[in-house]
C-alpha positions as CSV (number, residue, x, y, z in Angstrom):
1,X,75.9,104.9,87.1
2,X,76.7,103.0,90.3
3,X,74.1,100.3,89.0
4,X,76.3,99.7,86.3
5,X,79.6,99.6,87.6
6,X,78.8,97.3,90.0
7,X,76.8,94.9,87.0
8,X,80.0,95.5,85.2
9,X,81.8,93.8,88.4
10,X,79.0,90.6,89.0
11,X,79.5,90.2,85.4
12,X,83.3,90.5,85.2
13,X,83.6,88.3,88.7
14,X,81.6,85.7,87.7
15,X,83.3,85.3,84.1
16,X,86.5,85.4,85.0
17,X,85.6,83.1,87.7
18,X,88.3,80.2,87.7
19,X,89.9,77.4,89.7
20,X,92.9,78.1,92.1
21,X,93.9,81.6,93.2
22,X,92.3,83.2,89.8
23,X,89.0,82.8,91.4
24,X,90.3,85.4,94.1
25,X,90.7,88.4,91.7
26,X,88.3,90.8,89.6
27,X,90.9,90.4,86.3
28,X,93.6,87.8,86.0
29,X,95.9,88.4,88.3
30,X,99.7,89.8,87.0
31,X,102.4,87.4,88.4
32,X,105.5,89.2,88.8
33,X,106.3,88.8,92.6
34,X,107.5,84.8,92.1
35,X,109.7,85.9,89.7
36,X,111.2,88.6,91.1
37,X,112.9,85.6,93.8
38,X,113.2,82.5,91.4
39,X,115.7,85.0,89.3
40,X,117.0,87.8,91.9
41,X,120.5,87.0,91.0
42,X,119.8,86.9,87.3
43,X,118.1,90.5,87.7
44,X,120.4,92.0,89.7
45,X,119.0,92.8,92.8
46,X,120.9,94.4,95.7
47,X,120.3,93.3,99.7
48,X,118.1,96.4,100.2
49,X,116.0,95.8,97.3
50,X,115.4,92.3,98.8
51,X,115.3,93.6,101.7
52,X,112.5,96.1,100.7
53,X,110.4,93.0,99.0
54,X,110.6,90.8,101.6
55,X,108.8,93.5,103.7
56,X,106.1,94.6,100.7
57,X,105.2,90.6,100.9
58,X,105.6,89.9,104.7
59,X,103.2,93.4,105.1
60,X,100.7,92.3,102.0
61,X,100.3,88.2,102.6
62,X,98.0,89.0,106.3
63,X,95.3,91.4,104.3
64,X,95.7,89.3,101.1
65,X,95.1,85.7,103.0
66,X,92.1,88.0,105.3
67,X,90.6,88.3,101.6
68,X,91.1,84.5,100.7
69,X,89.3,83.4,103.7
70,X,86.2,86.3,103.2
71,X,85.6,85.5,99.6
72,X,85.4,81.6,100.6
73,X,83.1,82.4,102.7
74,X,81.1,84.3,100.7
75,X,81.4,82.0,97.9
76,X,80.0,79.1,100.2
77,X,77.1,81.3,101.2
78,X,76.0,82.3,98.1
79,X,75.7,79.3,97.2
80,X,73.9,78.0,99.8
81,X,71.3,80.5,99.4
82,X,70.9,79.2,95.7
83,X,70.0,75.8,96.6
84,X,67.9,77.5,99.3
85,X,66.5,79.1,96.9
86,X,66.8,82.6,98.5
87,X,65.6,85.9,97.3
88,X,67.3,87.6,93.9
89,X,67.8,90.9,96.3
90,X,69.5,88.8,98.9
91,X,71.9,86.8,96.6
92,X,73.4,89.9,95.0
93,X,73.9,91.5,98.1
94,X,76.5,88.4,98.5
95,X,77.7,88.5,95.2
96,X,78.0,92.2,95.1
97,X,80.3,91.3,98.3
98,X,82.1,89.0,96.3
99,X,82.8,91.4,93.6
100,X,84.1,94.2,95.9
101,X,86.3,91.8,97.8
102,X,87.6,90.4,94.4
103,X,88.5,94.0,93.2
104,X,90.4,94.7,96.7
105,X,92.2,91.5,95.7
106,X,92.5,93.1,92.0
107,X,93.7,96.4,93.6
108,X,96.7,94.2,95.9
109,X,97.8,93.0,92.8
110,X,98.3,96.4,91.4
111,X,99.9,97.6,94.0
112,X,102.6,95.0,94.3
113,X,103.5,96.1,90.3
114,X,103.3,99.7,91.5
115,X,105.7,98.9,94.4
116,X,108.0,96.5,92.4
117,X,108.1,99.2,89.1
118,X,109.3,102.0,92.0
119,X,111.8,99.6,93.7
120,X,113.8,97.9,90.7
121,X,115.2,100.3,88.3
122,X,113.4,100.6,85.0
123,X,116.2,98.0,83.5
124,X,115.3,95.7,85.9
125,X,111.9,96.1,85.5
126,X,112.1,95.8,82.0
127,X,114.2,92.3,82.5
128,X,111.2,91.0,85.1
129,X,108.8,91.5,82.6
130,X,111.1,89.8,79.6
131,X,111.6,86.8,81.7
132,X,107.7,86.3,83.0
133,X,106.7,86.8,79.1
134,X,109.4,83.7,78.3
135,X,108.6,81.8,81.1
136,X,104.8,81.7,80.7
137,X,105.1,81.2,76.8
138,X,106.8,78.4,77.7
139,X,104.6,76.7,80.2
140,X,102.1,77.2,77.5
141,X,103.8,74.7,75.6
């Protein structure tokens, strides 16, 4: 069962691989956090809900910017042991690596919604969500 799980990760790491900070989670990562500043005023937010936020992101950016600088590593690594042409056993140990530090990345993510969900009321919450669904449409455009 193990086996497949972490298959299920390779797989799912290397798909979803993509260029800029994508490439530094499992899934797509869930952007609320920006948001939640660009249109405080516009949500509502007191000074001890910024307060609060500020601290989450302060706390979080060290261990989420340790993660950035592992996986680039490891990315640069596995790839020199392609062109080396290294064993299959030894290039997904890296990539199993990659994988785990991609779901801690995954698992950050998560837990700023968590902490944002349990820090705006659920009307606020509701509005952060309305207004990152608008605003993405319409940078799709």
């Amino acid at each position: 069962m193990k086996k497949i799980i972490l298959a299920l990760m390779l797989l799912g790491s290397l798909s979803l691989a993509q260029e800029g900070i994508g490439r530094y989670y499992l899934v797509e990562r869930v952007f609320l956090m920006p948001f939640v500043f660009k249109y405080a005023d516009e949500l509502g937010l007191d000074s001890e809900q910024m307060k609060k936020i500020k601290e989450f992101v302060k706390k979080n950016e060290k261990e989420v910017e340790r993660n950035r600088k592992i996986l680039e590593y490891l990315n640069r690594k596995a790839k020199l042991m392609i062109l080396d042409g290294s064993e299959e056993k030894e290039i997904r140990e890296v990539l199993a690596d990659i994988a785990s530090v991609k779901m801690e990345m995954s698992l950050l993510n998560a837990k700023s919604v968590r902490f944002l969900k349990s820090t705006l009321t659920p009307e606020q919450f509701q509005r952060l969500k309305d207004i990152v669904v608008v605003r993405l449409f319409e940078l799709q455009q």
